[in-house]
FIZA-784144 format. One record per atom (N, C-alpha, C): residue number from 1; atom name; x, y, z. Coordinates in nm, 4 decimals. Atoms other than C-alpha are relative to their C-alpha. Example, Ala and Ser with C-alpha at 12.3 -4.5 7.8 and 13.67 -1.06 7.14 Angstrom:
# residues 2
   k  a        u        v        w
   1  N   0.0890  -0.1190   0.0000
   1 CA   1.2300  -0.4500   0.7800
   1  C   0.0900   0.1200   0.0000
   2  N  -0.0820  -0.1190  -0.0060
   2 CA   1.3670  -0.1060   0.7140
   2  C  -0.0770   0.1090   0.0730
//
This chain:
# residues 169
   k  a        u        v        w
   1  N   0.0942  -0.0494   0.0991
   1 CA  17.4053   9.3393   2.1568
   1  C  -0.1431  -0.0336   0.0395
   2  N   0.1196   0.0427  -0.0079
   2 CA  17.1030   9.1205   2.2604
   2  C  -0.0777   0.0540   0.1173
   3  N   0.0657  -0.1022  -0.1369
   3 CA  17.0875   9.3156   2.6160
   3  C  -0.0021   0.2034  -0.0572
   4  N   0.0429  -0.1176   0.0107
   4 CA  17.0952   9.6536   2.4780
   4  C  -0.1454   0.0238  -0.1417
   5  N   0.1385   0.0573   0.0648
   5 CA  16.7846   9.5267   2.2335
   5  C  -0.1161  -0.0008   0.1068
   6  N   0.1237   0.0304  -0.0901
   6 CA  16.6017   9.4320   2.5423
   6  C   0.0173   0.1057   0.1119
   7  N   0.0504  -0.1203  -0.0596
   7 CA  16.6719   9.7379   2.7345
   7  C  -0.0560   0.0984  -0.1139
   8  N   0.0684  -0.0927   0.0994
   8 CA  16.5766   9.9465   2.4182
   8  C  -0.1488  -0.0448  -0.0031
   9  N   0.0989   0.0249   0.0341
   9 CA  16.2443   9.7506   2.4098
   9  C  -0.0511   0.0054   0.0992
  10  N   0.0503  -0.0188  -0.1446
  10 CA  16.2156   9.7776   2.8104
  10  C  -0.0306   0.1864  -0.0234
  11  N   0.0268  -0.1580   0.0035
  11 CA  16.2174  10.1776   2.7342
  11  C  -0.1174   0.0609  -0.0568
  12  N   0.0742   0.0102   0.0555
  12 CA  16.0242  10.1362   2.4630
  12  C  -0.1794   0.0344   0.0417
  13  N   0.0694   0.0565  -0.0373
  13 CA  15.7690   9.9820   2.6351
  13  C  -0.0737   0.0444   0.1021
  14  N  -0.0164  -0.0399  -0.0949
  14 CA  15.7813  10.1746   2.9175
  14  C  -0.0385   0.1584  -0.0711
  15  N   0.0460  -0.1581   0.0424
  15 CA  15.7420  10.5176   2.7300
  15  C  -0.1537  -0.0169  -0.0599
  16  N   0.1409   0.0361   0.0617
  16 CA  15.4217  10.3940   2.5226
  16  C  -0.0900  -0.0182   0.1398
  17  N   0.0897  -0.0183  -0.0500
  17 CA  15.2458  10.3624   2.8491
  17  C  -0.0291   0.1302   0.0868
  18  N   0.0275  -0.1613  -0.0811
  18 CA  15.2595  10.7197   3.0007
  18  C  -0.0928   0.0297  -0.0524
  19  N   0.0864  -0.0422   0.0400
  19 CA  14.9467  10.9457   2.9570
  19  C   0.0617   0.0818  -0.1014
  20  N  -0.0008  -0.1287   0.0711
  20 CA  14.9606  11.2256   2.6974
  20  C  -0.0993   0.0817  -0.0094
  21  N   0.1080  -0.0944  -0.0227
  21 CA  14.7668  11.5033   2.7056
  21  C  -0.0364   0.0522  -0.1809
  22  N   0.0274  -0.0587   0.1587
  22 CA  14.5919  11.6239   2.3427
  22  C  -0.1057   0.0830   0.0511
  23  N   0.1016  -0.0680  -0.0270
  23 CA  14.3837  11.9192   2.3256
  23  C  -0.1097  -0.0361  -0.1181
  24  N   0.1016   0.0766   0.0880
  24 CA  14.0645  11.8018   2.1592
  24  C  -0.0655   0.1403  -0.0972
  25  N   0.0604  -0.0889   0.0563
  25 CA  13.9063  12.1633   2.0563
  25  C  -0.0131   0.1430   0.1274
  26  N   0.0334  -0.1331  -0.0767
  26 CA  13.8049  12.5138   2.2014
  26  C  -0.1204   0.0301  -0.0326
  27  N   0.1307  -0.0504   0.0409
  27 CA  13.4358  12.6307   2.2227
  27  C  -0.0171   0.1170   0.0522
  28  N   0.0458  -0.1247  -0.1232
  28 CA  13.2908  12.9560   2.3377
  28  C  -0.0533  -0.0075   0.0839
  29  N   0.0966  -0.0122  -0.1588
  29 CA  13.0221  12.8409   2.5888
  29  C  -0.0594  -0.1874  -0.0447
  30  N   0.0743   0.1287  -0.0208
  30 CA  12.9205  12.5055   2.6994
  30  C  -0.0387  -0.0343   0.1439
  31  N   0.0537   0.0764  -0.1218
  31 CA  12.6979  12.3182   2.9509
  31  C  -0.0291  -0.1108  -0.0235
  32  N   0.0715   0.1389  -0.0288
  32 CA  12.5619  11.9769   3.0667
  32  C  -0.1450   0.0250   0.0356
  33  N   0.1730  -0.0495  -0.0140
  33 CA  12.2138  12.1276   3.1304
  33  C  -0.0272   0.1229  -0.0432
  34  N   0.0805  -0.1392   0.0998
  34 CA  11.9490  12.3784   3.0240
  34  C   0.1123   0.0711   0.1279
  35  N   0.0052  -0.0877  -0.0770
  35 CA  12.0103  12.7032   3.1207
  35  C  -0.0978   0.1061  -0.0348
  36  N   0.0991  -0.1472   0.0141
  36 CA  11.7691  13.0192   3.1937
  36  C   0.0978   0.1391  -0.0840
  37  N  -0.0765  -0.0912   0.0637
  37 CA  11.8997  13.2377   2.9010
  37  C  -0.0759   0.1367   0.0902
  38  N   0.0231  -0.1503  -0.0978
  38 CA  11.7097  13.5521   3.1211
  38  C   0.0554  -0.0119   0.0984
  39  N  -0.0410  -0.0427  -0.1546
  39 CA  11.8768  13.4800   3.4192
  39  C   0.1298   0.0981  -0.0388
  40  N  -0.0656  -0.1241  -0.0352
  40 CA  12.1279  13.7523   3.5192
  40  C   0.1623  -0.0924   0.0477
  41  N  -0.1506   0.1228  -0.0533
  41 CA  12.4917  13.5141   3.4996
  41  C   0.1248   0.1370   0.0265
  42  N  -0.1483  -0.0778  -0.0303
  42 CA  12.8276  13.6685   3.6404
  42  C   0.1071  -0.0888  -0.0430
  43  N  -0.1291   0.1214  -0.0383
  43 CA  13.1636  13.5158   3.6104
  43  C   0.0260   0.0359   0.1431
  44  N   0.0289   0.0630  -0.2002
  44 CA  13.1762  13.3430   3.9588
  44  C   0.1750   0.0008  -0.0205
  45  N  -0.1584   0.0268  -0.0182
  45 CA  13.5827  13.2217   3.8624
  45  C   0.0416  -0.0230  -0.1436
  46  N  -0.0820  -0.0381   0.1390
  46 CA  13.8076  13.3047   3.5432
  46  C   0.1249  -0.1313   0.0219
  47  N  -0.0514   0.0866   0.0303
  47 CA  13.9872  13.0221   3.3899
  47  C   0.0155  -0.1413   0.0831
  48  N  -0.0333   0.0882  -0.0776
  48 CA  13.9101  12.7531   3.6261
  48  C   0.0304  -0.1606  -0.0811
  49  N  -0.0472   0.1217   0.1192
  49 CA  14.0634  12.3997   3.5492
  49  C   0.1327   0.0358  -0.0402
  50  N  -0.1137  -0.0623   0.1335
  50 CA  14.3605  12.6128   3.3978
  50  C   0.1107  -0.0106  -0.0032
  51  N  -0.1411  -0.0527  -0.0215
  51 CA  14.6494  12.6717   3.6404
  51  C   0.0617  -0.1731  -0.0165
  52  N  -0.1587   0.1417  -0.0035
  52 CA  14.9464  12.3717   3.6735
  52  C  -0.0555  -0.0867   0.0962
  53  N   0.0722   0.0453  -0.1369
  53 CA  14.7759  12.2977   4.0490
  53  C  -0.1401  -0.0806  -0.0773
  54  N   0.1538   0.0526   0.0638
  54 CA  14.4434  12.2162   3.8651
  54  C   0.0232  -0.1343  -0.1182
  55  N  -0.0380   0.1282   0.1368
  55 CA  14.5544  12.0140   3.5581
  55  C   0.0883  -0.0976   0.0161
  56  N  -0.1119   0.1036  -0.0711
  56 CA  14.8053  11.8092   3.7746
  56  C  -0.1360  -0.0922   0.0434
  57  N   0.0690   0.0403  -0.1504
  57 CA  14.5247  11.7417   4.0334
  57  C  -0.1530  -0.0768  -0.1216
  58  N   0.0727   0.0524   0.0703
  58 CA  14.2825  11.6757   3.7168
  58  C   0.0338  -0.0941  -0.0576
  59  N  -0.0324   0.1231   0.0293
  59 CA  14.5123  11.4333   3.5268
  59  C  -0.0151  -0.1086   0.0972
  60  N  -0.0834   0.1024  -0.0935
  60 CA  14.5586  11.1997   3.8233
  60  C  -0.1786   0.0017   0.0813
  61  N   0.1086   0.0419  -0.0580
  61 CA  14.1548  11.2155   3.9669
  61  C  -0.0798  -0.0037  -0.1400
  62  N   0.1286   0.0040   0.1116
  62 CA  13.9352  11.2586   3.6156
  62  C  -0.0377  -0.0892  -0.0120
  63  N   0.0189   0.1392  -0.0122
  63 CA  13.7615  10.9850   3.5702
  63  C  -0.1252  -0.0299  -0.1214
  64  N   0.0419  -0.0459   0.0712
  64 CA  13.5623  11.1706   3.3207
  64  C   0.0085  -0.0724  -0.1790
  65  N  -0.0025   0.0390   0.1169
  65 CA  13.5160  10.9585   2.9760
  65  C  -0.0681   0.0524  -0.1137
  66  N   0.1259  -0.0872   0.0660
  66 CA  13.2236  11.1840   2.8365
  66  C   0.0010   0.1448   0.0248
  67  N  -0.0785  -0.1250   0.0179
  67 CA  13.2639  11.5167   2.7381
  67  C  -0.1134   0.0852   0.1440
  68  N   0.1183  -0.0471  -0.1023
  68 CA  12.8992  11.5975   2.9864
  68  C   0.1204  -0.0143   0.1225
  69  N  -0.0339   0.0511  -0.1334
  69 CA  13.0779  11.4294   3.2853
  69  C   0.1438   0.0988   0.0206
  70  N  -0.1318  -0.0848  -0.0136
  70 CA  13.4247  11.6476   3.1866
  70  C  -0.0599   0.1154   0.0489
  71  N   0.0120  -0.1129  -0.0025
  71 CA  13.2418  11.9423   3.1971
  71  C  -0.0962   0.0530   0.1172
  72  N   0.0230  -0.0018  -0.1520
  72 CA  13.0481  11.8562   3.5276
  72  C   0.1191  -0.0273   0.1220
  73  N  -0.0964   0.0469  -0.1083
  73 CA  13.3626  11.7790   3.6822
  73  C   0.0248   0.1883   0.0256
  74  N  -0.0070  -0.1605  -0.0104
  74 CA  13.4629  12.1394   3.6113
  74  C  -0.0509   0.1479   0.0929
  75  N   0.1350  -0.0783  -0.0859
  75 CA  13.1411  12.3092   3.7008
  75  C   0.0081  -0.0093   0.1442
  76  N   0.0536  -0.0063  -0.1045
  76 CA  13.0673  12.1458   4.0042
  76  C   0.1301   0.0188   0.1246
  77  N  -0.1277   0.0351  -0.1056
  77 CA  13.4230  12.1974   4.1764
  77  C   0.0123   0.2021   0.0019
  78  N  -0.0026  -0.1185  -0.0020
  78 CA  13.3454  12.6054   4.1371
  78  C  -0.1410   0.0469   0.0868
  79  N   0.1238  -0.0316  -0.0871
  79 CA  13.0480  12.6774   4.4071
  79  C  -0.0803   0.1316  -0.0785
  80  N   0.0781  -0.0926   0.0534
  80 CA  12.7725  12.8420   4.2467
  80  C  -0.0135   0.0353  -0.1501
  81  N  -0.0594   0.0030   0.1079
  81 CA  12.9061  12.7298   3.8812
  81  C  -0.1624  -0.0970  -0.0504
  82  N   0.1132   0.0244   0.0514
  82 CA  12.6035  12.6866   3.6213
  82  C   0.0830  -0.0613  -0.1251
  83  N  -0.1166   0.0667   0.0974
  83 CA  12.8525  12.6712   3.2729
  83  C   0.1063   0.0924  -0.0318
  84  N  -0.1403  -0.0321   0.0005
  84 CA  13.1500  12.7492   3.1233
  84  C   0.0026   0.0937  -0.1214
  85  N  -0.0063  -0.0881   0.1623
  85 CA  13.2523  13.0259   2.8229
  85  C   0.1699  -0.0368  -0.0251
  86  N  -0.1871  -0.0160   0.0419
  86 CA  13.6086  13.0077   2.6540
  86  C   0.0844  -0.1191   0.0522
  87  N   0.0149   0.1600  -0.0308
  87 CA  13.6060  12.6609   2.6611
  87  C   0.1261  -0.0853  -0.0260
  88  N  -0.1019   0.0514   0.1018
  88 CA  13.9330  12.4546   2.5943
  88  C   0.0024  -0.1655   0.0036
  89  N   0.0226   0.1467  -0.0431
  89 CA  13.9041  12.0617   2.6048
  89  C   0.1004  -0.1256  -0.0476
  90  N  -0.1638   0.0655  -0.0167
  90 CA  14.1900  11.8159   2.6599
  90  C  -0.0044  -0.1405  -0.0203
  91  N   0.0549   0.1021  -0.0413
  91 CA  14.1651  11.4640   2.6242
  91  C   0.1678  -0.0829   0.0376
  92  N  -0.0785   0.0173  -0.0308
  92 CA  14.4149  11.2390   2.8110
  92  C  -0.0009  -0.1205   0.0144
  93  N   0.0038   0.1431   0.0376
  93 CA  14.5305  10.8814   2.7042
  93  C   0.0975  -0.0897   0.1144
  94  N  -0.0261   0.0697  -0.0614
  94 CA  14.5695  10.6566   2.9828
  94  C   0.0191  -0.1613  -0.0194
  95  N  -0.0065   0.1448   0.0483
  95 CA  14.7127  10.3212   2.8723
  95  C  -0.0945  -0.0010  -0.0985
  96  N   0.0849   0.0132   0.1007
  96 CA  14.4166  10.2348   2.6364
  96  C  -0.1263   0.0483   0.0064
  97  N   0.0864  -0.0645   0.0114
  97 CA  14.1748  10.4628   2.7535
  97  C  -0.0196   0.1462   0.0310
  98  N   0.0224  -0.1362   0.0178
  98 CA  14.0583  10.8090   2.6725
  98  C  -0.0722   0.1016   0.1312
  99  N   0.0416  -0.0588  -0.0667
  99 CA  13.9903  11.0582   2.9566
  99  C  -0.0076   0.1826  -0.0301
 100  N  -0.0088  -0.1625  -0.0095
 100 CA  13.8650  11.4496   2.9537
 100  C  -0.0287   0.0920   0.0756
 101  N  -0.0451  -0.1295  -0.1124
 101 CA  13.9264  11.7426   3.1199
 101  C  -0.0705   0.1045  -0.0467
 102  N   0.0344  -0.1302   0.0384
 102 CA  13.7971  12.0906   3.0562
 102  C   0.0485   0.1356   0.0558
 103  N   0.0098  -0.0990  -0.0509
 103 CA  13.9095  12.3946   3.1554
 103  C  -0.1023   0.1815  -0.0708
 104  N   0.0377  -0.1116   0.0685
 104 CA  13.7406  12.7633   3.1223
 104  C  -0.0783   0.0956   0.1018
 105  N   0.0866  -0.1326  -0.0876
 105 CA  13.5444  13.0731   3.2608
 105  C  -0.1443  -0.0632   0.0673
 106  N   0.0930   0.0498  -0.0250
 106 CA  13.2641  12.9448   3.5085
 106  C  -0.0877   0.0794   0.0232
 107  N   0.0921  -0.0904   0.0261
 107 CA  12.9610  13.1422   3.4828
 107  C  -0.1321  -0.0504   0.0786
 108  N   0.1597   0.0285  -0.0908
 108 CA  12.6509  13.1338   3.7438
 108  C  -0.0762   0.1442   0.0594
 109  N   0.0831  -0.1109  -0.0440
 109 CA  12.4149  13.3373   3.9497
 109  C   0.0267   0.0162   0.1499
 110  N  -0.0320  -0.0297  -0.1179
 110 CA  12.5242  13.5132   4.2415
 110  C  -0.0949  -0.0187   0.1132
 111  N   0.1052  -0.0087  -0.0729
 111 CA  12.3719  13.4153   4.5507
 111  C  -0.0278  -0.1680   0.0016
 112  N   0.0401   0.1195   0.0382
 112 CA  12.3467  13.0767   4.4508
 112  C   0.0940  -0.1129  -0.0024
 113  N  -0.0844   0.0770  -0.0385
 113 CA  12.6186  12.9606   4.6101
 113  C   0.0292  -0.1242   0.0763
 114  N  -0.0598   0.1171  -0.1270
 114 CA  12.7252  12.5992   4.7955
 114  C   0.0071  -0.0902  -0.0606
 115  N  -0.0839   0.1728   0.0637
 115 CA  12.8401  12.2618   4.7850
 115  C  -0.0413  -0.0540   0.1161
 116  N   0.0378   0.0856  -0.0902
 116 CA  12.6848  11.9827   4.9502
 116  C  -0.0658   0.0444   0.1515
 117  N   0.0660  -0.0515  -0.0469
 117 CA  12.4296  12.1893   5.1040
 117  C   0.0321   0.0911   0.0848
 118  N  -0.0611  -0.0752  -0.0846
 118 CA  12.6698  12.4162   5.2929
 118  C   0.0137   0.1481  -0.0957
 119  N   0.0392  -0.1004   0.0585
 119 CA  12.6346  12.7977   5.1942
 119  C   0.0937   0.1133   0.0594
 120  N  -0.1031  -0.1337  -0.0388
 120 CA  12.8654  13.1308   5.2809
 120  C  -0.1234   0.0581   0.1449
 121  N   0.0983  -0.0878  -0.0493
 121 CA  12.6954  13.2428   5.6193
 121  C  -0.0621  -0.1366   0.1034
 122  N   0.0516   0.0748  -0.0833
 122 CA  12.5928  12.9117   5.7714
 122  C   0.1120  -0.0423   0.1065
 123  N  -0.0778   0.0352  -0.1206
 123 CA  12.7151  12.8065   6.1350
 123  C   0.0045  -0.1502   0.0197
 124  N  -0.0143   0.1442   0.0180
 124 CA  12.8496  12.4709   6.1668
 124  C   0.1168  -0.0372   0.1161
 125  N  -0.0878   0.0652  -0.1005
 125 CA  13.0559  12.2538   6.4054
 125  C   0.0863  -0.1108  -0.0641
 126  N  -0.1189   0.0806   0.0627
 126 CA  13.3393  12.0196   6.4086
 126  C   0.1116  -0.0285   0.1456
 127  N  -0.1233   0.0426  -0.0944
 127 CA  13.5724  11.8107   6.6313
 127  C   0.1404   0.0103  -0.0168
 128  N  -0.1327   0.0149   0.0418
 128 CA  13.9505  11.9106   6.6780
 128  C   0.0530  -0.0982   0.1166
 129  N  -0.0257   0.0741  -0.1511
 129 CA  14.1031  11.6398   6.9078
 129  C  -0.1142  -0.0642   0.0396
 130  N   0.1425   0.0104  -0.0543
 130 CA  13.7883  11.5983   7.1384
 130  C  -0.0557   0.1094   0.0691
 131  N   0.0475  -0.1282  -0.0330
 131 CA  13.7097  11.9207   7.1545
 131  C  -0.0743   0.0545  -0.1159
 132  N   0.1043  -0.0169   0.1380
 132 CA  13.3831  12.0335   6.9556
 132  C   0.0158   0.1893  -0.0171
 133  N   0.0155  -0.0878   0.0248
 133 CA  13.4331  12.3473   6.8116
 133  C  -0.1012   0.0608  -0.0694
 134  N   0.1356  -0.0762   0.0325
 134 CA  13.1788  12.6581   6.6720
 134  C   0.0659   0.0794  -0.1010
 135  N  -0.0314  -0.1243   0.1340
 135 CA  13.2239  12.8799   6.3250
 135  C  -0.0648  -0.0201  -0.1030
 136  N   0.0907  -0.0133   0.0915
 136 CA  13.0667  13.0064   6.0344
 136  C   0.0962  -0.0083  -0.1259
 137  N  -0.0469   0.0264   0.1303
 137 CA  13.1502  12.9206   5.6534
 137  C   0.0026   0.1856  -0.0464
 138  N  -0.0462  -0.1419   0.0078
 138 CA  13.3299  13.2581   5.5542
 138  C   0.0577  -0.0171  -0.1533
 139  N  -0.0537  -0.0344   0.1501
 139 CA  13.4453  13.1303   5.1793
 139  C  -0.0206  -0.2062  -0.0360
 140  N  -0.0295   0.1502   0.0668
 140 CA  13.3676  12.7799   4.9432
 140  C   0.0846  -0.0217  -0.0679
 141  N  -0.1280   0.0154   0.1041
 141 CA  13.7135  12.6886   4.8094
 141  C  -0.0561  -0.0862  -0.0707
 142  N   0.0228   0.1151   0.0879
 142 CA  13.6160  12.3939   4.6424
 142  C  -0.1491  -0.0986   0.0004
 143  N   0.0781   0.0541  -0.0191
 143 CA  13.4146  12.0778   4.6000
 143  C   0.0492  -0.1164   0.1030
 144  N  -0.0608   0.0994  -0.1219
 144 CA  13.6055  11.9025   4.9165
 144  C  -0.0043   0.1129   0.1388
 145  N  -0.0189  -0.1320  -0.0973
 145 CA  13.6758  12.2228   5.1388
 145  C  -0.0547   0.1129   0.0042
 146  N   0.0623  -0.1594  -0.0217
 146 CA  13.5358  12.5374   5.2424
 146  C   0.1308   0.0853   0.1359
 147  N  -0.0587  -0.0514  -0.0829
 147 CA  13.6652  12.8194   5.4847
 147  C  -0.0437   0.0242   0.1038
 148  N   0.0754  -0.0233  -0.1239
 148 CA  13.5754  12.8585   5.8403
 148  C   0.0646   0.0712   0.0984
 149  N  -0.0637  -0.0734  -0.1138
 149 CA  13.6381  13.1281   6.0795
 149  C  -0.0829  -0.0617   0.1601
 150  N   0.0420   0.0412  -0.1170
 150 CA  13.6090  12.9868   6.4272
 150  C  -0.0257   0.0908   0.1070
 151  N   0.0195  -0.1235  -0.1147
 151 CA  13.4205  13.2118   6.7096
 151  C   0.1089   0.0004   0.0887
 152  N  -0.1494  -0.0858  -0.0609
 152 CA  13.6862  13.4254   6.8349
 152  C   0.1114  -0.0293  -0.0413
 153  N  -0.1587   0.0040   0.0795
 153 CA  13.9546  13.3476   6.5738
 153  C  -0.0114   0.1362  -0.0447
 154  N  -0.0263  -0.1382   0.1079
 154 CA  14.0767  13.6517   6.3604
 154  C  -0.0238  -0.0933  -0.1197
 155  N   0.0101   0.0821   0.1802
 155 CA  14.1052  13.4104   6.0524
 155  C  -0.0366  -0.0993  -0.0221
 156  N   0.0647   0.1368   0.0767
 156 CA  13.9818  13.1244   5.8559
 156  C   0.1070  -0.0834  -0.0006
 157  N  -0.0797   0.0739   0.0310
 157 CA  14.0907  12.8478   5.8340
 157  C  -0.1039  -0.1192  -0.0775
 158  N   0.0895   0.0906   0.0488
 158 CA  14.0158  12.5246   5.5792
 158  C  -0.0525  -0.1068   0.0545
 159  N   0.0478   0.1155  -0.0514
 159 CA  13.8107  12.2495   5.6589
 159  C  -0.0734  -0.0717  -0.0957
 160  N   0.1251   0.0657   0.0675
 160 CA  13.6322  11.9559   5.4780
 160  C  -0.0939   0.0047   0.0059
 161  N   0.1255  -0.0306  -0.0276
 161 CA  13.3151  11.9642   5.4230
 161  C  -0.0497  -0.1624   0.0886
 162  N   0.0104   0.1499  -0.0476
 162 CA  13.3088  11.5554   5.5372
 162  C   0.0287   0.0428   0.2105
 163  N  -0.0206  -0.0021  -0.1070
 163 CA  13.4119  11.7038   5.8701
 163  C  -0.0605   0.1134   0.0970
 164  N   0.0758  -0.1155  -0.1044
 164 CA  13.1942  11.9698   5.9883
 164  C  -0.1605  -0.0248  -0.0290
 165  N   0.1097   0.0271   0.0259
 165 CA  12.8256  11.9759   6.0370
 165  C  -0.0985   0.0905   0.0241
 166  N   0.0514  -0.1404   0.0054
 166 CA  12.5682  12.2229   5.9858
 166  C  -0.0625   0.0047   0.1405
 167  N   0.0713  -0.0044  -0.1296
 167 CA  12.4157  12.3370   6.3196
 167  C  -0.1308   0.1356  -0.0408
 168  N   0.1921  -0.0821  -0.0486
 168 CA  12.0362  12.5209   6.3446
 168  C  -0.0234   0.0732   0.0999
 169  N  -0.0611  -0.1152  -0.1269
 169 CA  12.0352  12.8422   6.5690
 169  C  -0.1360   0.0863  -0.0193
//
């Protein structure tokens, strides 16, 4: 009796510390800074934050305690992302503290694209092995990776941005 008490309270114990996810609210449009209501915004990427891949990869890095910092995490992981419309906001209880997420429609100005000063169109280098290779940024997946077609490939391929470096031509 007294061991199936203390595995019931080992389970217990053990379930109370997993995260849970709560959705906190839904807005129509939010940012962390002004924005130029005349500028000319597109949607850059529809529902980002949203899929299974994203909200896995967000529980387990957010680090986000403030709803600003949730909603720069968002933004700045969409190249060329100003703010967000169709807003949904999650908050996720880690042991005894509160973390948030955001997902939603990221909205910027075309043209006004890059991440960590790298841009669609610039030529950059990079060591495979010890061999320095040459190619141009052909697509910004993220805020870690971009795409790079290497002179005289047919296709892209990804690369960090930590691992290539812009070159001046």
């Amino acid at each position: 009796m007294k061991k199936n008490i203390i595995i019931l309270g080992v389970a217990l114990a053990l379930l109370s510390s997993c995260s849970t996810v709560i959705q906190l609210g839904k807005l129509n449009m939010v940012s962390e800074r002004n924005i130029d209501t005349k500028g000319e915004y597109v949607l850059i990427k529809s529902y980002a934050g949203g899929n299974q891949k994203e909200i896995k990869k967000a529980l387990k890095k957010t680090k986000a305690t403030t709803l600003d910092a949730a909603v720069d995490e968002t933004v700045k992981n969409v190249a060329g992302g100003e703010f967000l419309k169709n807003v949904k906001i999650y908050g996720v209880k880690k042991k005894d503290k509160m973390f948030l997420f955001v997902e939603g429609d990221v909205w910027g100005i075309l043209g006004n694209e890059n991440f960590r000063g790298f841009k669609i169109g610039d030529t950059v280098q990079w060591k495979e092995l010890s061999i320095t290779k040459k190619g141009t940024i052909t697509g910004l997946t993220d805020a870690e990776k971009c795409m790079v077609k290497e002179e005289g490939a047919e296709n892209s391929k990804s690369l960090k941005y930590s691992n290539i470096t812009k070159v001046n031509e």
